[in-house]
mmCIF file of the C-alpha atoms, coordinates in Angstrom:
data_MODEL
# 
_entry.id   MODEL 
# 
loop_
_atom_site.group_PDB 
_atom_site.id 
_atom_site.type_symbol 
_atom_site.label_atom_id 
_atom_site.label_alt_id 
_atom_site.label_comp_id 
_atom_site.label_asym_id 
_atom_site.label_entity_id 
_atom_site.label_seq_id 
_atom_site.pdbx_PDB_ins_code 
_atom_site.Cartn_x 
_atom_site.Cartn_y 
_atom_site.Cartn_z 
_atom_site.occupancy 
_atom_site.B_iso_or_equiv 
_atom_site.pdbx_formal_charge 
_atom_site.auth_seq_id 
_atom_site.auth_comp_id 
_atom_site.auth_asym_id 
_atom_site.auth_atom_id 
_atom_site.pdbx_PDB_model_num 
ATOM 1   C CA . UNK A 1 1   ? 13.159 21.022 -65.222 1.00 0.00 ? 1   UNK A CA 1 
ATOM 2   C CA . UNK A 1 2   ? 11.446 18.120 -66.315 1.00 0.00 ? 2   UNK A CA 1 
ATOM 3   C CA . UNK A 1 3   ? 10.163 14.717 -64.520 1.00 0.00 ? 3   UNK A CA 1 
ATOM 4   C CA . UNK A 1 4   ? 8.831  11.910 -65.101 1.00 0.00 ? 4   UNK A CA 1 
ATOM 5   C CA . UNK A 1 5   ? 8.739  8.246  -63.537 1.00 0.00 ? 5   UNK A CA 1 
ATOM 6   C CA . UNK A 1 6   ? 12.336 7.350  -63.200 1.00 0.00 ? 6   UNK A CA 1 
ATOM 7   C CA . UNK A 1 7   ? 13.985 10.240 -65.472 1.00 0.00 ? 7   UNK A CA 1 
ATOM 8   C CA . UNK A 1 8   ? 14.648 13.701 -64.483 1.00 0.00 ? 8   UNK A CA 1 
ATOM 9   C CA . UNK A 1 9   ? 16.161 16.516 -67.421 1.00 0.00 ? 9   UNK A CA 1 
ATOM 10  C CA . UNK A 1 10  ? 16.993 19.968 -66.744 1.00 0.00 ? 10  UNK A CA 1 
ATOM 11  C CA . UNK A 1 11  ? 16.172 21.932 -70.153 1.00 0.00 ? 11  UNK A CA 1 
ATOM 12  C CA . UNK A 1 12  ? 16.884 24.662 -72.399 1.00 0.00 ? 12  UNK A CA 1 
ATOM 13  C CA . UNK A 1 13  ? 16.151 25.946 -75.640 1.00 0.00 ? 13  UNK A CA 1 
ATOM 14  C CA . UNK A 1 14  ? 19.118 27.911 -77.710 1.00 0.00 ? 14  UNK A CA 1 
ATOM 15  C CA . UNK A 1 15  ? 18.790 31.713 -77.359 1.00 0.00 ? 15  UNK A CA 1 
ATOM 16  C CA . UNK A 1 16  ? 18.478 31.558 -81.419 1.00 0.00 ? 16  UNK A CA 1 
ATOM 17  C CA . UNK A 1 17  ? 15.963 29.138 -81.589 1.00 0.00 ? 17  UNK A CA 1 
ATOM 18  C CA . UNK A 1 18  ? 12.714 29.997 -83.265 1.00 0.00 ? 18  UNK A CA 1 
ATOM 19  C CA . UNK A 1 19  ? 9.381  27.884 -82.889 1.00 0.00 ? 19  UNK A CA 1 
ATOM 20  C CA . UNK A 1 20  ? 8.728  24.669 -81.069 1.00 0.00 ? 20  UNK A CA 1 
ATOM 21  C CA . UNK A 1 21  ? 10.659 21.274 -82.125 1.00 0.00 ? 21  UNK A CA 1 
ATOM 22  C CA . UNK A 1 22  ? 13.960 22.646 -82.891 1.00 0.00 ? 22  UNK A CA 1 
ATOM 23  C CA . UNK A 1 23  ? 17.144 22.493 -80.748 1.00 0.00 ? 23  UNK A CA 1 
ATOM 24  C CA . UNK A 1 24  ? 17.599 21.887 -76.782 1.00 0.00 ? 24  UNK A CA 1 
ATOM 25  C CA . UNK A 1 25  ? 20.230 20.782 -74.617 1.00 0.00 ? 25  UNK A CA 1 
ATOM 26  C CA . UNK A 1 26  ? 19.200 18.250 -71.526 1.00 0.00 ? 26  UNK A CA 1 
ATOM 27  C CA . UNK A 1 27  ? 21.438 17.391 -68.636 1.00 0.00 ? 27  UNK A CA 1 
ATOM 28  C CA . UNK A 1 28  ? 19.506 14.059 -67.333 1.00 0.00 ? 28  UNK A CA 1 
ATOM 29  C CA . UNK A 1 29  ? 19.171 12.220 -64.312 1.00 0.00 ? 29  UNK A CA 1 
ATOM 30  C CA . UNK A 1 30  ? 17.894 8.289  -63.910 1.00 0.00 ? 30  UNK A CA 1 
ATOM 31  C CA . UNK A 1 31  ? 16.430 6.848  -60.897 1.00 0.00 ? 31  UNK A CA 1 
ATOM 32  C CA . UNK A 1 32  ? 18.981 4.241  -61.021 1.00 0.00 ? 32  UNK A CA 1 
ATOM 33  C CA . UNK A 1 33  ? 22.021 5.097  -60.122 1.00 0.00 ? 33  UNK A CA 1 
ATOM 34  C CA . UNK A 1 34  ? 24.394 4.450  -63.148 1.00 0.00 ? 34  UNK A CA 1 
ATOM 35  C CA . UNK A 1 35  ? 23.312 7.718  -65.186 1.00 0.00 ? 35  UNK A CA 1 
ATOM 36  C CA . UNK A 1 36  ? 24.110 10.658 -63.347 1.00 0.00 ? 36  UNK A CA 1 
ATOM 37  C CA . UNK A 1 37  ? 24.573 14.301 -65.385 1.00 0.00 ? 37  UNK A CA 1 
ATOM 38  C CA . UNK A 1 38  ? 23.952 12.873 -68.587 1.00 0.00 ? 38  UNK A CA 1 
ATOM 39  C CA . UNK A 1 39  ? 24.303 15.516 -71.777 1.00 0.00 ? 39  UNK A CA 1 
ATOM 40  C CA . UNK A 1 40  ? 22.575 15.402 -74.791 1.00 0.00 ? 40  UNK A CA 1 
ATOM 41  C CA . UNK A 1 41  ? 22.176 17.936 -77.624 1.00 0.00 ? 41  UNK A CA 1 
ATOM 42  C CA . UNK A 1 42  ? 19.814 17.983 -80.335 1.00 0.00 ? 42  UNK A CA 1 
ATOM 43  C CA . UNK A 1 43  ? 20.793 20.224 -82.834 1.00 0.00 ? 43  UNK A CA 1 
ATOM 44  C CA . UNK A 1 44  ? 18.280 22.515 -84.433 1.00 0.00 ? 44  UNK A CA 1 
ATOM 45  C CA . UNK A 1 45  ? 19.221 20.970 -87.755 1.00 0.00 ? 45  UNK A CA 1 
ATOM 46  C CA . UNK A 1 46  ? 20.935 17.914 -89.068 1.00 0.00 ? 46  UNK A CA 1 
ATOM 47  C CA . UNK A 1 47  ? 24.676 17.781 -89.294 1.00 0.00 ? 47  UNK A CA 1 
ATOM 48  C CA . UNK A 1 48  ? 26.459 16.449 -92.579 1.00 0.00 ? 48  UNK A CA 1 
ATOM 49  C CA . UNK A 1 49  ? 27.670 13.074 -92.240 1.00 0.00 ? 49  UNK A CA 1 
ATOM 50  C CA . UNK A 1 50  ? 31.281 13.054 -90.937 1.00 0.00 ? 50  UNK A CA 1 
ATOM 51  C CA . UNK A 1 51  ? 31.096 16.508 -89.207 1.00 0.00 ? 51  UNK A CA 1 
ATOM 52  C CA . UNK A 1 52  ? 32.503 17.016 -85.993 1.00 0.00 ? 52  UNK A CA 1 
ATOM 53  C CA . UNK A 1 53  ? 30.016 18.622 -83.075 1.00 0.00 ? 53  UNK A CA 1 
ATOM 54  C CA . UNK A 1 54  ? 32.228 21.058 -81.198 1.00 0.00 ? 54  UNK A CA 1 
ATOM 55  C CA . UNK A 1 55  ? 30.474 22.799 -77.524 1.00 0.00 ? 55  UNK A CA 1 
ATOM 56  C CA . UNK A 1 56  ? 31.938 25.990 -76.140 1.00 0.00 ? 56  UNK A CA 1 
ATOM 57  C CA . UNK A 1 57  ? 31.585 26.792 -72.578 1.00 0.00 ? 57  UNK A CA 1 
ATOM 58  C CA . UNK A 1 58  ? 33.155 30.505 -72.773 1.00 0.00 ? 58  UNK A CA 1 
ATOM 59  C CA . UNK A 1 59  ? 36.876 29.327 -73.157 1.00 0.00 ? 59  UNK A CA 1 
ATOM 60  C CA . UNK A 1 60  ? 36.850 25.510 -72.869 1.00 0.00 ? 60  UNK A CA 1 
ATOM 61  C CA . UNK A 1 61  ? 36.196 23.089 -76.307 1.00 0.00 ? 61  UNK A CA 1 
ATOM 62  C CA . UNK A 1 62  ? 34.882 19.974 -75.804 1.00 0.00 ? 62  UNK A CA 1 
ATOM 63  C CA . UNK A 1 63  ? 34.107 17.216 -78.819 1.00 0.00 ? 63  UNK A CA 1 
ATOM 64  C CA . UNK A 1 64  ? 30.790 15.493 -78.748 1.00 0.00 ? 64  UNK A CA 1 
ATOM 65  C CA . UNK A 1 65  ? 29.721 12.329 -80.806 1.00 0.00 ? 65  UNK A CA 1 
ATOM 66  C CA . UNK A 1 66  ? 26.598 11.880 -82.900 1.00 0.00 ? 66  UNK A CA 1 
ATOM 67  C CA . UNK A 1 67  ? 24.847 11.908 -85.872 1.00 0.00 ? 67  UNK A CA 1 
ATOM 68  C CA . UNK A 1 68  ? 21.428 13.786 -87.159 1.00 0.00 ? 68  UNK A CA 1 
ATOM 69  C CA . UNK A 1 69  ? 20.261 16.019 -84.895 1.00 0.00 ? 69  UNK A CA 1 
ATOM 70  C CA . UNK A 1 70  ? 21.667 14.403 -81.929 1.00 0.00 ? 70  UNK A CA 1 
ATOM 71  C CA . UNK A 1 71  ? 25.040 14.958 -80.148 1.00 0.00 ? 71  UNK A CA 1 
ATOM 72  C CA . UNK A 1 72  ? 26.243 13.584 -76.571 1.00 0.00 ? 72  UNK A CA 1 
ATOM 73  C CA . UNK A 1 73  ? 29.525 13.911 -74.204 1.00 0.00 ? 73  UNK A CA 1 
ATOM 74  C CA . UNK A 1 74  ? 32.108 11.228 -75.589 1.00 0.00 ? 74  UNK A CA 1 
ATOM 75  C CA . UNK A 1 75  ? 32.081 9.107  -71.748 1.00 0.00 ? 75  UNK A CA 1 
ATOM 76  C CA . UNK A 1 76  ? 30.666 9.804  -68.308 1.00 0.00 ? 76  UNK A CA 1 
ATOM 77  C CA . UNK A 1 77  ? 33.993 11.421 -67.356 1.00 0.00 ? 77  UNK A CA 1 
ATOM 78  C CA . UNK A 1 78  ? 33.010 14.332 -70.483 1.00 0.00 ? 78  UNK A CA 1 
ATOM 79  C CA . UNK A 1 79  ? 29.798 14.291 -69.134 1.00 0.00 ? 79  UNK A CA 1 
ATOM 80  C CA . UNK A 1 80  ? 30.824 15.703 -65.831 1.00 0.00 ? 80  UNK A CA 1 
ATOM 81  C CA . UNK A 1 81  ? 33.641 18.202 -67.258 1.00 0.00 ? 81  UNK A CA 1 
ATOM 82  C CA . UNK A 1 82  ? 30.887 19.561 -69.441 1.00 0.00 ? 82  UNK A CA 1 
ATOM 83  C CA . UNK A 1 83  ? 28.080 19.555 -66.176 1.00 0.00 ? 83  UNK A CA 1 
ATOM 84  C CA . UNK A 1 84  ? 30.811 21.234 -64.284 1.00 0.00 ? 84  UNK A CA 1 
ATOM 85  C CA . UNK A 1 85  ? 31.873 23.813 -67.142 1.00 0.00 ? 85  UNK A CA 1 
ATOM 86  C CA . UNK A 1 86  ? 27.865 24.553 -67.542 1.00 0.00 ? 86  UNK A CA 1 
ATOM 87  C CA . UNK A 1 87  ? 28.134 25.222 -63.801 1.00 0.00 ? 87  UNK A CA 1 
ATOM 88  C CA . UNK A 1 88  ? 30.418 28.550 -63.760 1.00 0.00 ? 88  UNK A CA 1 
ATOM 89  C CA . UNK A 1 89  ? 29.942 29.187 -67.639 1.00 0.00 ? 89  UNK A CA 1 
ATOM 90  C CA . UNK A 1 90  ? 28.182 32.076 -68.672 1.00 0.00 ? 90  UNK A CA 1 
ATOM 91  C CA . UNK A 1 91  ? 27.550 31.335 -72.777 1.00 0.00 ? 91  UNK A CA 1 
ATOM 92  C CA . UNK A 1 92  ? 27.533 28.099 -74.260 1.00 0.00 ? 92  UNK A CA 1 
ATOM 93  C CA . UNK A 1 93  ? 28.126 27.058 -78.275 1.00 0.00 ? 93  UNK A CA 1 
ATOM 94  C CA . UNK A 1 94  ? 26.992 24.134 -80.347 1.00 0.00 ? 94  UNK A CA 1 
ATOM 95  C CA . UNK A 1 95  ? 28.867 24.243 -83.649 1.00 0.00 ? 95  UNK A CA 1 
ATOM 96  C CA . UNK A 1 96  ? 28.469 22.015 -86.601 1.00 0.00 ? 96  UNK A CA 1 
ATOM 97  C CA . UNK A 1 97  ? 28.144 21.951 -90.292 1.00 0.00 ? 97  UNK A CA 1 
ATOM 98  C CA . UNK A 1 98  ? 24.381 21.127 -91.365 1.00 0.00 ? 98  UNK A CA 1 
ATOM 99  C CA . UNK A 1 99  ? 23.723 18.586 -93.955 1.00 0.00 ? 99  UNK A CA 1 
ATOM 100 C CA . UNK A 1 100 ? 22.285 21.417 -96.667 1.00 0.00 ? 100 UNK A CA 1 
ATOM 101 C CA . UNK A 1 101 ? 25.469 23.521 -96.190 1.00 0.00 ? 101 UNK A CA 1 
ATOM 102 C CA . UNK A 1 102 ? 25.981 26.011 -93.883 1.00 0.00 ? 102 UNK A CA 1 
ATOM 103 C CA . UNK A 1 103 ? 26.681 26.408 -90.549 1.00 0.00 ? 103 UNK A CA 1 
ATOM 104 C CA . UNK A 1 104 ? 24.760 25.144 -87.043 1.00 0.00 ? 104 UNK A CA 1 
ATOM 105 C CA . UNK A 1 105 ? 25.660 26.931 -84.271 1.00 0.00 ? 105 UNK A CA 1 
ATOM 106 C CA . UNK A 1 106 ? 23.301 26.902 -81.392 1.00 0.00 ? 106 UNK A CA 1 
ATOM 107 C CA . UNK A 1 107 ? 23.616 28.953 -78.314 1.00 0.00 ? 107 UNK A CA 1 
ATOM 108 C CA . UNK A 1 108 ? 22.772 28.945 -75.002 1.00 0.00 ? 108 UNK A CA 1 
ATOM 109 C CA . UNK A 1 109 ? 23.017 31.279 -71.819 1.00 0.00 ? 109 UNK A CA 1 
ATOM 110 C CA . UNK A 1 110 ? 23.942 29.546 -68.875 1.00 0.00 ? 110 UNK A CA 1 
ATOM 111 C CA . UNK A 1 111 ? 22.540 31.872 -66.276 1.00 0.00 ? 111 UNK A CA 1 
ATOM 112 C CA . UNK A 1 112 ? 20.520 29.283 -63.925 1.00 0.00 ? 112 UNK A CA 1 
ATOM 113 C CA . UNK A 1 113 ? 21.641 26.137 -65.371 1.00 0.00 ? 113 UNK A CA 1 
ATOM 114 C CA . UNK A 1 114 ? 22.970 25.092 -62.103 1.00 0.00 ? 114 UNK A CA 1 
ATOM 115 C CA . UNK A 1 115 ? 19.762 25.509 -59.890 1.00 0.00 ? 115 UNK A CA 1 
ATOM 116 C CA . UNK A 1 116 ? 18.146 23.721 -63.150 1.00 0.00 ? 116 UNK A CA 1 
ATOM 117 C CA . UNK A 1 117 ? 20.505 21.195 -62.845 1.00 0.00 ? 117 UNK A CA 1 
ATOM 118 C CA . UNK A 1 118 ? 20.734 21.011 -59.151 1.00 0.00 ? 118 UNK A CA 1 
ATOM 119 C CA . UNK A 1 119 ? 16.645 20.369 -59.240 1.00 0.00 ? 119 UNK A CA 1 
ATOM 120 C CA . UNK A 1 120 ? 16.459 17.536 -61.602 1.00 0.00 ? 120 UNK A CA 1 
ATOM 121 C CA . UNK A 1 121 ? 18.852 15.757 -59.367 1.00 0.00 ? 121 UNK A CA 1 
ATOM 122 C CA . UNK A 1 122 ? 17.290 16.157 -56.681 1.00 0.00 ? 122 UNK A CA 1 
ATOM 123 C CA . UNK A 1 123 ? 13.860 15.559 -58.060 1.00 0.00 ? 123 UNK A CA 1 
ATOM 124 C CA . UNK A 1 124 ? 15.371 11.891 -59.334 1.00 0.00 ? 124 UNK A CA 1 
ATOM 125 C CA . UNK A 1 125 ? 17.056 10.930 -55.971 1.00 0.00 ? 125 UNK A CA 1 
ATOM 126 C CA . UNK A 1 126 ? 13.678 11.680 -54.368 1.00 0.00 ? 126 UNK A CA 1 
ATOM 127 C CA . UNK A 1 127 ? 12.550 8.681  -56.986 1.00 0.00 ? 127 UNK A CA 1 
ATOM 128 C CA . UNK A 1 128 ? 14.409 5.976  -55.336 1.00 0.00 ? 128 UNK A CA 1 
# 
């Protein structure tokens, strides 16, 4: 979990990341309260132009928008099916083809998301 005046993330680097700078997921909080459970992606390389950004939560697909490196929920309402999926999921997928060629796929292990999550909510609501 991360904090800082106003903003709250919970974290994670992909299980196949290697080195510092590369790939993360953030589910973010704002003081305020019009962003709640925000998602963001950045992919640990840049996607080709056009290229759709799938996320797997074990069974469930969802579609993400973006460009470069960086991918988000489509709306608030995907933002909370994918907070809630990240909840109860066990494995989580970022899929998209890279701008050299090739494949992205990013993954994640969900064990303790939730307490992650739960914590940078809490930490922001404690900001008001």
């Amino acid at each position: 979990m991360f904090a800082e005046k106003g903003r709250c993330h919970a974290i994670s680097q992909p299980q196949n990341e290697r080195g510092a700078g590369g790939g993360y997921v953030s589910v973010g909080y704002w003081a305020r309260p019009t962003v709640r459970g925000q998602v963001y992606f950045r992919l640990s390389r840049p996607k080709r132009t056009g290229s759709a950004i799938l996320l797997r939560i074990d069974e469930r697909t969802f579609q993400l928008r973006g460009g470069g490196v960086h991918g988000w929920a489509l709306d608030a309402e995907a933002d909370a099916r994918i907070v809630s999926a990240m909840r109860v999921g066990v494995s989580m997928s970022v899929e998209s083809r890279a701008e050299g060629g090739g494949v992205i796929r990013d993954v994640y292990r969900l064990r303790g998301a939730a307490t992650a999550i739960d914590a940078a909510a809490i930490a922001c609501s404690q900001q008001r």
